[in-house]
C-alpha positions in Angstrom: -30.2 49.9 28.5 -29.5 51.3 32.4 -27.8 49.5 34.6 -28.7 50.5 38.5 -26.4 49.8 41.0 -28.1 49.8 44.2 -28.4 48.1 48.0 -32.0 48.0 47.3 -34.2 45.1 45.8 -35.9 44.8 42.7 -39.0 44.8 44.8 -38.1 47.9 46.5 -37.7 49.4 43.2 -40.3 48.1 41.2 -42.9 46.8 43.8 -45.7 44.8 43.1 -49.0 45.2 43.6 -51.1 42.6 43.6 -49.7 40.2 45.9 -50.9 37.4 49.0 -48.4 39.2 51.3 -46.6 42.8 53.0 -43.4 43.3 53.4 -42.1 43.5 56.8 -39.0 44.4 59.1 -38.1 42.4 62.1 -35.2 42.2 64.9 -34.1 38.3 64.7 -30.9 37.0 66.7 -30.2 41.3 67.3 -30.0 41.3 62.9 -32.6 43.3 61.0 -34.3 40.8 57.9 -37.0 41.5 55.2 -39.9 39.4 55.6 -43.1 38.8 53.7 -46.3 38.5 55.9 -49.0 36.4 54.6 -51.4 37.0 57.6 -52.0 34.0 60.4 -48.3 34.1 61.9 -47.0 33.0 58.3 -43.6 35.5 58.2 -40.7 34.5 55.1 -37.1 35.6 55.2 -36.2 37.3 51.7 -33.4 39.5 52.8 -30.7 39.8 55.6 -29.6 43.2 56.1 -26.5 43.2 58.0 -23.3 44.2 58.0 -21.6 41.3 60.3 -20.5 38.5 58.0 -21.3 35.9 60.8 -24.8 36.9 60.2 -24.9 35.1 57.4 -23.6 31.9 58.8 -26.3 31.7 60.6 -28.9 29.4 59.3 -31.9 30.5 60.9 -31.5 33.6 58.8 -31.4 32.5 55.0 -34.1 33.4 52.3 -36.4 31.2 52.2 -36.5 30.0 55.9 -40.3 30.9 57.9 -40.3 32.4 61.2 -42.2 31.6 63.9 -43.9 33.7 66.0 
């Protein structure tokens, strides 16, 4: 057994393929997240990616939470 230690995700390492949705980058609140896009304006937070602590305060910016825009 290997044990990786890595910043990256599991899905950046082992991506999947058949999926309902891309993975995105976008600027929120001047913090970079990882979103999925499922098409018609439909964007999911998976990851933060920031290196202020505050950031993650932030409500508007947890996993799981849907943009709108």
């Amino acid at each position: 057994m290997t044990i990786l230690y890595t910043p990256l995700s599991e899905y950046d390492i082992f991506p999947q393929t058949n999926s309902d949705y891309s993975i995105v980058y976008e600027n929120r609140n001047n913090c970079k997240v990882k979103c999925y896009d499922y098409g018609d304006g439909k964007r999911q937070i998976v990851q933060l990616l920031s290196t202020d602590p505050q950031d993650f305060m932030d409500p508007t910016l947890q996993p799981g939470q849907w943009l709108d825009y």
